[in-house]
C-alpha positions in Angstrom: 0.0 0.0 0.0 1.3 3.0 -0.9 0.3 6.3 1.1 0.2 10.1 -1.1 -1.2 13.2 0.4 -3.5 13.8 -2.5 -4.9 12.2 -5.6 -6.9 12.9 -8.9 -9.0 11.0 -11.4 -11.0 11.5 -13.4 -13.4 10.6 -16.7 -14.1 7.1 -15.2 -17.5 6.8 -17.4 -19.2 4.5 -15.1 -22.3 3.1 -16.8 -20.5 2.7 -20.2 -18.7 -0.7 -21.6 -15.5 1.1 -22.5 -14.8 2.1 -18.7 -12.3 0.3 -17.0 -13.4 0.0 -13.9 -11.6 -3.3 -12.5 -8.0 -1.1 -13.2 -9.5 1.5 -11.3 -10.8 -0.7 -8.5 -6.9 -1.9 -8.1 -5.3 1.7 -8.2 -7.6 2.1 -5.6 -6.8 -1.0 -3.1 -3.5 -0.5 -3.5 -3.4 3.4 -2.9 -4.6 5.5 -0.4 -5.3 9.2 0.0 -5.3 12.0 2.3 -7.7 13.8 -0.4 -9.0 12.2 -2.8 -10.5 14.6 -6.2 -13.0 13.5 -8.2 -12.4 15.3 -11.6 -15.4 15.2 -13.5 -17.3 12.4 -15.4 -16.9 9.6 -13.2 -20.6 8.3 -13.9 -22.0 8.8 -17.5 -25.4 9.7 -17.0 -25.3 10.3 -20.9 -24.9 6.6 -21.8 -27.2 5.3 -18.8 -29.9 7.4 -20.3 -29.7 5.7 -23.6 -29.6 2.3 -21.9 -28.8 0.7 -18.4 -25.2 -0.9 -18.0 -24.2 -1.5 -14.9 -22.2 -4.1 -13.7 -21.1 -5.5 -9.8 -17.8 -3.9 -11.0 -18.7 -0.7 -11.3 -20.7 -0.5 -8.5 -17.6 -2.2 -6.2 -16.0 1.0 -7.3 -18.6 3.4 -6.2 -19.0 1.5 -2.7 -14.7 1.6 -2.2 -14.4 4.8 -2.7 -17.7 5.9 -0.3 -15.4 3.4 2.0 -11.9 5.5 1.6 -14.4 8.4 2.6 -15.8 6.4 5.6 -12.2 5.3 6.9 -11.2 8.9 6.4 -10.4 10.1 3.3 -11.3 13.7 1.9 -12.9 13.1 -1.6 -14.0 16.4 -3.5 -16.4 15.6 -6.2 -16.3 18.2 -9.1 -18.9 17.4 -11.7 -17.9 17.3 -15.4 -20.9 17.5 -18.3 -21.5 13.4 -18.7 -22.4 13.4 -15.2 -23.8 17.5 -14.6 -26.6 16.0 -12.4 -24.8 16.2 -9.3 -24.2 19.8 -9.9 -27.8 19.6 -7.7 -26.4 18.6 -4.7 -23.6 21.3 -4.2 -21.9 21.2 -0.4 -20.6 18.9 1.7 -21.7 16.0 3.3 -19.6 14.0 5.7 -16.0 13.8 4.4 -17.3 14.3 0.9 -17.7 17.6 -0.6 -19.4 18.4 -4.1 -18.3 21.5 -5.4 -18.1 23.2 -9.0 -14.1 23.5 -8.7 -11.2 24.1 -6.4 -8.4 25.7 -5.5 -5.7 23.2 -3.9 -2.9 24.1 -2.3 -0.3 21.7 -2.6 2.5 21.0 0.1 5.0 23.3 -0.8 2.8 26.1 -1.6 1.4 26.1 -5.3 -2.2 27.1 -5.3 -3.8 24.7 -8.8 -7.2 25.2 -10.0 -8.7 21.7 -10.3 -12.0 21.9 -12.6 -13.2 19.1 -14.8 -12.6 21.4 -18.1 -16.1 20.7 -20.1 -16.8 24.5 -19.1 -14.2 25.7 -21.9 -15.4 23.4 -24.5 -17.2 25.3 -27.2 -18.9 22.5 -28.5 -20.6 20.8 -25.4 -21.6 24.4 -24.0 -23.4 25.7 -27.4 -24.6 22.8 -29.2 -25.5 20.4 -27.2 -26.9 17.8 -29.6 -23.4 17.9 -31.7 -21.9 17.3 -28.1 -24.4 13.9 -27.8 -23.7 13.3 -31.5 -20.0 13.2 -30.8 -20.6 11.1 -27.5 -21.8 8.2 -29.7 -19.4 8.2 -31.8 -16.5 7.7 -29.4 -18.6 4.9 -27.8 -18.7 3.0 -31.1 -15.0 4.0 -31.6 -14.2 2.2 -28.2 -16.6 -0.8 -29.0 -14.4 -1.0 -32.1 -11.2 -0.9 -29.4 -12.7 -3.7 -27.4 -12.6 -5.8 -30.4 -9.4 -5.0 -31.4 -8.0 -5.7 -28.0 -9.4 -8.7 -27.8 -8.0 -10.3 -31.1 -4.3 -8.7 -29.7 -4.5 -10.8 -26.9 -5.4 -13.8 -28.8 -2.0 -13.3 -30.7 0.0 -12.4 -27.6 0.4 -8.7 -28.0 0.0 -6.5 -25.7 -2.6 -3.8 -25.4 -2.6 -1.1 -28.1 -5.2 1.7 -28.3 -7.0 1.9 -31.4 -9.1 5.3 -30.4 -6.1 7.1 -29.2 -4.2 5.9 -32.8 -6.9 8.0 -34.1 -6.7 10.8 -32.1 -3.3 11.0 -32.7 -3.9 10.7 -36.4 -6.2 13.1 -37.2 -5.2 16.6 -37.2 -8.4 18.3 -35.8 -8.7 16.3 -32.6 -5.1 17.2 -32.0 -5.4 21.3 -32.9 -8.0 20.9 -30.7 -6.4 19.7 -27.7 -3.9 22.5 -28.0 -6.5 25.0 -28.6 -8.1 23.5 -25.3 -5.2 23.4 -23.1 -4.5 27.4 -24.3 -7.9 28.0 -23.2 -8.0 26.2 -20.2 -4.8 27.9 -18.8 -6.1 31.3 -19.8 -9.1 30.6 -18.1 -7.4 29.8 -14.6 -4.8 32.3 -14.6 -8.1 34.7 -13.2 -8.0 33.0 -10.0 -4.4 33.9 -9.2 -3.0 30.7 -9.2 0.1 28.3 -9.9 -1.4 26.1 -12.0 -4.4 23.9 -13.5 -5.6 20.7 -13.3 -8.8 19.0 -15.2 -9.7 16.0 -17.4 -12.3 15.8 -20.4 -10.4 15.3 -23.3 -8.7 11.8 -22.2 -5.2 12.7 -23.2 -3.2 12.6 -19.9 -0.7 15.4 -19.8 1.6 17.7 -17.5 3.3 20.9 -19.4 4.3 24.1 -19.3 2.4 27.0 -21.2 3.6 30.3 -20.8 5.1 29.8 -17.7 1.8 28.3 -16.2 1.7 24.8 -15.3 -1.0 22.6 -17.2 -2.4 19.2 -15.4 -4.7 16.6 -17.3 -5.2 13.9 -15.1 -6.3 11.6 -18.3 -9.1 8.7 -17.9 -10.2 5.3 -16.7 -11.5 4.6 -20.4 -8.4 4.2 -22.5 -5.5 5.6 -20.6 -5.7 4.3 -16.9 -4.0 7.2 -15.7 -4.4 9.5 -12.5 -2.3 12.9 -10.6 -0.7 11.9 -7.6 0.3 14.6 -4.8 3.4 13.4 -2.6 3.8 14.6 1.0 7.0 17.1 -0.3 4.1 18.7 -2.5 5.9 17.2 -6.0 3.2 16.0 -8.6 3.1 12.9 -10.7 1.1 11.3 -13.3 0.7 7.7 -13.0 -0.2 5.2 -15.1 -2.3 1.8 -14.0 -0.4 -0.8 -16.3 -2.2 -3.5 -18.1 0.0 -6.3 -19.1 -1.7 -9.3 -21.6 -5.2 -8.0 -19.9 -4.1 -8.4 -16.0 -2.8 -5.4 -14.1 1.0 -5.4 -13.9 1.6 -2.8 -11.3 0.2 0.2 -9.0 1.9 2.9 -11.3 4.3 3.9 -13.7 5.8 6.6 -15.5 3.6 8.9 -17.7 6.0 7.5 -20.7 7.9 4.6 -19.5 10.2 2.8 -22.3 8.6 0.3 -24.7 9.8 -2.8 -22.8 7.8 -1.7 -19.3 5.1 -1.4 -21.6 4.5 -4.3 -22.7 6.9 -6.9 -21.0 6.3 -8.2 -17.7 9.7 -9.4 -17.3 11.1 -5.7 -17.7 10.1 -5.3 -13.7 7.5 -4.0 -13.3 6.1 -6.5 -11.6 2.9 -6.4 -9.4 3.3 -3.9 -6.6 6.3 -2.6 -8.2 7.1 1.9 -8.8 8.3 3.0 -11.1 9.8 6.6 -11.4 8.4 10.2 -12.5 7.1 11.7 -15.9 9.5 13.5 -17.7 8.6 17.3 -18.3 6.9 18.4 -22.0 5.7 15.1 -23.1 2.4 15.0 -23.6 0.9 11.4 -23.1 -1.8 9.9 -25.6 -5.3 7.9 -24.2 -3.2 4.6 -24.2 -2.2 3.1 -20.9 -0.5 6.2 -18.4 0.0 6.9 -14.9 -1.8 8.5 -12.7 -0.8 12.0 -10.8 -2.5 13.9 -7.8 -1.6 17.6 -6.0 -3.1 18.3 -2.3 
C-alpha cells in the first residue's frame, strides 16, 4: 500500500462498456489518499440514459471509494458534463464535498485550480446535440477498441489503443487539444494561481504554457491514468499498467520505455514503482500513470 497526500481521477464513465473499472478498482486498493479529487465524469449519466449498463464492477468501485471516505479520506467531487446531475447537490456532506471547482494548495505552496474542463469546450456548452452526437461516436469507436483488443490478446500482443491511434492521427482532434489546453490555462490564470488541473479530453498530460503549469489527469476509459500529490508537494502522473489483460503494477511513468510497456519481465512486476514523468511530453489515451496535488 502506498500512502500520497492527494490524488486525482477522473473521466471514469461509469455506466458505459469502455470504462475500465476493474484497473481502477486496483489503483484504488493498493493506494490511499489523504484527499482524494473527483475530476469530473466519473458516472456517464449520458450513456445510462440511452440504456442501463451496470455491472457489480462498477458498483464495487462506487462503494470503495464511499469506504476511503468512511475510513477517512477527503474526496471532492467536481462534476464534469457526462455526469452534470450532481451539480444539484452542491456542499458537503460528511468527508465528501461536491463543489463546481477548487483551489488546492499543494505541500509546498502552489495554489492549482482543479476543474473538470467541459466548461471551456465550445462545443458541449453551445450545441448540445453535436456534443451527444460526438458522444456516440466515441462509444462505437471504443466498442471498435474492445474488439481490437481482444484479437491482440489472442496473438499475444499486448494492449494497443485503437481510439487514441486516431486521435493522434487526425489533425483536428489534435489542434483541438492544443487550442483546449490554451484556453483552459487562460481561463485559470483569473483565479491567481500556480497552475491547473482538469480531465475531459482523455489525453493525460503535464506541461508548461507560458510559464503556467497545465495538469490533465487523463481517464479510466483508455489511458488508466491519474495525478498523484506526494507529502513534499511534488506531482506525478501515473499510469495503471495492463499487461496481456491483468494489471502489472500500482503505477508507472507517464512515458515509460517500450519494454515496461509491454513486458512483464522488464520489472515492473505487481506492486512494483516506477519513477516520475519526464517534463513536456504529452501522453496519448493509451495506458498512463496516474498523478495527484493536495
Amino acid at each position: 500500500m502506498i500512502r500520497y497526500r492527494t490524488g486525482f481521477i477522473s473521466d471514469v464513465h461509469l455506466g458505459t462498456r469502455g470504462s475500465d473499472a476493474s484497473s481502477l478498482l486496483g489503483f484504488l486498493k493498493e493506494n490511499e489518499f489523504e484527499t482524494l479529487y473527483l475530476v469530473g465524469d466519473i458516472i456517464d449519466v449520458w450513456a445510462l440514459r440511452r440504456g442501463i449498463y451496470w455491472p457489480q464492477e462498477h458498483n464495487d468501485v462506487v462503494q470503495k471509494l464511499l469506504r476511503k471516505a468512511r475510513k477517512g479520506t477527503r474526496l471532492i467531487y467536481i462534476p464534469g458534463n457526462h455526469d452534470e446531475f450532481v451539480n444539484h447537490f452542491l456542499g458537503t456532506f460528511g468527508n465528501i464535498a461536491i463543489q463546481k471547482n477548487a483551489i488546492h494548495h499543494t505541500a509546498d505552496g502552489r495554489r492549482i485550480l482543479v476543474m473538470h474542463g467541459h466548461e471551456l469546450d465550445a462545443v458541449v456548452q453551445g450545441m448540445g446535440w453535436l456534443a451527444h452526437l460526438g458522444d456516440v461516436g466515441y462509444k462505437t469507436l471504443m466498442e471498435l477498441n474492445r474488439v481490437v483488443d481482444v484479437a491482440r490478446r489472442l496473438f499475444g500482443w499486448p494492449y494497443w489503443s485503437l481510439s487514441a491511434y486516431v486521435k493522434r492521427q487526425v489533425k483536428n482532434v489534435v489542434s483541438f487539444i492544443g487550442d483546449f489546453e490554451r484556453e483552459v490555462v487562460r481561463y485559470a490564470r483569473r483565479y491567481d494561481v500556480d497552475g491547473v488541473l482538469c480531465g475531459h479530453i482523455h489525453t493525460a498530460d503535464e506541461s508548461e504554457i507560458g510559464g503556467f503549469t497545465y495538469y490533465n489527469s487523463g481517464d479510466w476509459v483508455e489511458s488508466r491514468t491519474a495525478i498523484v500529490e506526494h507529502f513534499d508537494g511534488r506531482l506525478e502522473l501515473l499510469r495503471y499498467l495492463h499487461v496481456d489483460g491483468a494489471e502489472a503494477g500500482k503505477g508507472a511513468p507517464a512515458s515509460p520505455p517500450p519494454a515496461r510497456a509491454s513486458s512483464p519481465a522488464s520489472g515492473l512486476s505487481r506492486g512494483a514503482r516506477a519513477g516520475p514523468l519526464r517534463r513536456r511530453r504529452r501522453i496519448p489515451s493509451t495506458d498512463v500513470p496516474a498523478e495527484a496535488n493536495n
